[in-house]
N, C-alpha and C positions, 0 to 999 in steps of 0.2 A: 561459293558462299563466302560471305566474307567473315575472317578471322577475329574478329571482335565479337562477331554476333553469337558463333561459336562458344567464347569466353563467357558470353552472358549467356548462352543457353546451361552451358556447363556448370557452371555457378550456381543457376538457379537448381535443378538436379539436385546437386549436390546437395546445396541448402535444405530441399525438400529432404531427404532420407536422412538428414542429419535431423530434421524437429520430427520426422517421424520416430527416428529412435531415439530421441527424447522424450517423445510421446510417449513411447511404450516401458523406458525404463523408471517413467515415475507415476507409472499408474495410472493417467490419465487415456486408458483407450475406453471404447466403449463396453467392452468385458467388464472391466473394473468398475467404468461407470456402472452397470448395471449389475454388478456384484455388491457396490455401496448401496443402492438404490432396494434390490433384495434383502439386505442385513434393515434398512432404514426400513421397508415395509413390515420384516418380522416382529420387530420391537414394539411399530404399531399395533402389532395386531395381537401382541405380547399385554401393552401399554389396557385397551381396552377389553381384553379379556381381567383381567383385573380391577379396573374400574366397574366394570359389569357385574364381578364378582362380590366386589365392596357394596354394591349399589345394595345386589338379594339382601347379603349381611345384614345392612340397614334398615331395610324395610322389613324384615323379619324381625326385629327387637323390635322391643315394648317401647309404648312413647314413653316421652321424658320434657321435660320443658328446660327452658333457656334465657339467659339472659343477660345480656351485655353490658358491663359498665359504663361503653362509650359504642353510639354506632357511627360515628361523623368525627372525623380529624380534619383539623386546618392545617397544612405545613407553611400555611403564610409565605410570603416569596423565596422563590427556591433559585438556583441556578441551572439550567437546561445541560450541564455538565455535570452533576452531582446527583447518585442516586439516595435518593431517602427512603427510612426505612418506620415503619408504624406500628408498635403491636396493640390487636383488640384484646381486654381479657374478657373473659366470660365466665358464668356461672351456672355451673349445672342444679337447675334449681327444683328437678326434681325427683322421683322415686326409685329409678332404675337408671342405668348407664346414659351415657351422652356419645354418640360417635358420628363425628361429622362424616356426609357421607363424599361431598366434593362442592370446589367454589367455582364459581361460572364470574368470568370479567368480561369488566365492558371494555378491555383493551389491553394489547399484546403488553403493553408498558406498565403492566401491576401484573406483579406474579405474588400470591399468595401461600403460605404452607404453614400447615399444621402436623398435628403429630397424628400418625393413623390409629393411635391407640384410645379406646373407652376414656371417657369422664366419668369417675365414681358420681355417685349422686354427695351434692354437698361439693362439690369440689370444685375445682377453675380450672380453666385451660386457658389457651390463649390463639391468635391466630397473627403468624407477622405476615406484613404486607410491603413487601419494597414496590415503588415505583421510580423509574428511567425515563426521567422527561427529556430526552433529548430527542431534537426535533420536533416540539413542541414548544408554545410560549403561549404568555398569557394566562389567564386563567383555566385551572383545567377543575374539572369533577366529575370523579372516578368511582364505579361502582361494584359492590364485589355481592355475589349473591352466595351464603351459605347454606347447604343443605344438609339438614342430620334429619335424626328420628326424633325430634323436638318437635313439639306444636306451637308454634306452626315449622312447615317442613324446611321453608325458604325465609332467613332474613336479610337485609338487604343492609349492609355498612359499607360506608367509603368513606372518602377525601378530598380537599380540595387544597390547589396548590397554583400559587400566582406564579410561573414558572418567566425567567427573564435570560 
């Protein structure tokens, strides 16, 4: 056999059990993988037990009605690197509490949050709305559907943004 080939069979060997146990001392075997993978499923299923729980809450209160000072922002041209940020306010306009019960988007690049606590009646809350246009350009509009125990159950506010 000849001695070079040797050196490269050896070599490679080597190599290999040297990124196996790299593999294994930063975590990345398949164990681990499927130790993140189980923690990632619990949370889920953590994440929607809660949501489901919010949802009963909701539908158990008494209606209430709602009403928006603005349902439509312009952010006029934006830059595809910069995230903007929009708050809707609102007004609980009427008899009993106001509890939003969750927002549905038309896209992963608007994340919405509100505060999970009751609107007295008479009172305002607000909902802010960042949007992350990157990877995007052009015109975009983006729409955010709120659902509380208001009548009606679902309204629909967004935005638009010339994104460059």
């Amino acid at each position: 056999m000849n001695p070079n080939y040797k050196a490269v069979l050896l070599t490679i060997l080597t190599l290999s059990v040297f990124s196996l146990v790299i593999i294994e001392l930063t975590g990345v075997s398949s164990n681990s993988l499927n130790a993140i993978w189980q923690k990632h499923q619990a949370k889920a299923q953590e994440l929607k037990k809660e949501a489901d729980a919010r949802a009963q809450m909701v539908k158990a209160m008494p209606h209430t009605t709602i009403r928006f000072y603005e349902t439509r922002y312009d952010f006029g041209k934006i830059s595809s690197d910069s995230i903007v940020k929009h708050i809707y306010k609102f007004k609980n306009t009427g008899k009993n509490p106001l509890m939003i019960e969750r927002t549905d988007v038309s896209c992963g690049c608007t994340v919405p949050s509100f505060s999970d606590q009751p609107i007295a009646p008479g009172a305002d809350g607000e909902i802010t709305v960042s949007f992350n246009p990157k990877g995007k350009s052009g015109l975009q509009h983006k729409n955010i559907l709120v659902h509380s125990n208001a009548d009606p159950e679902a309204i629909s506010i967004g935005f638009d943004a010339d994104v460059n």
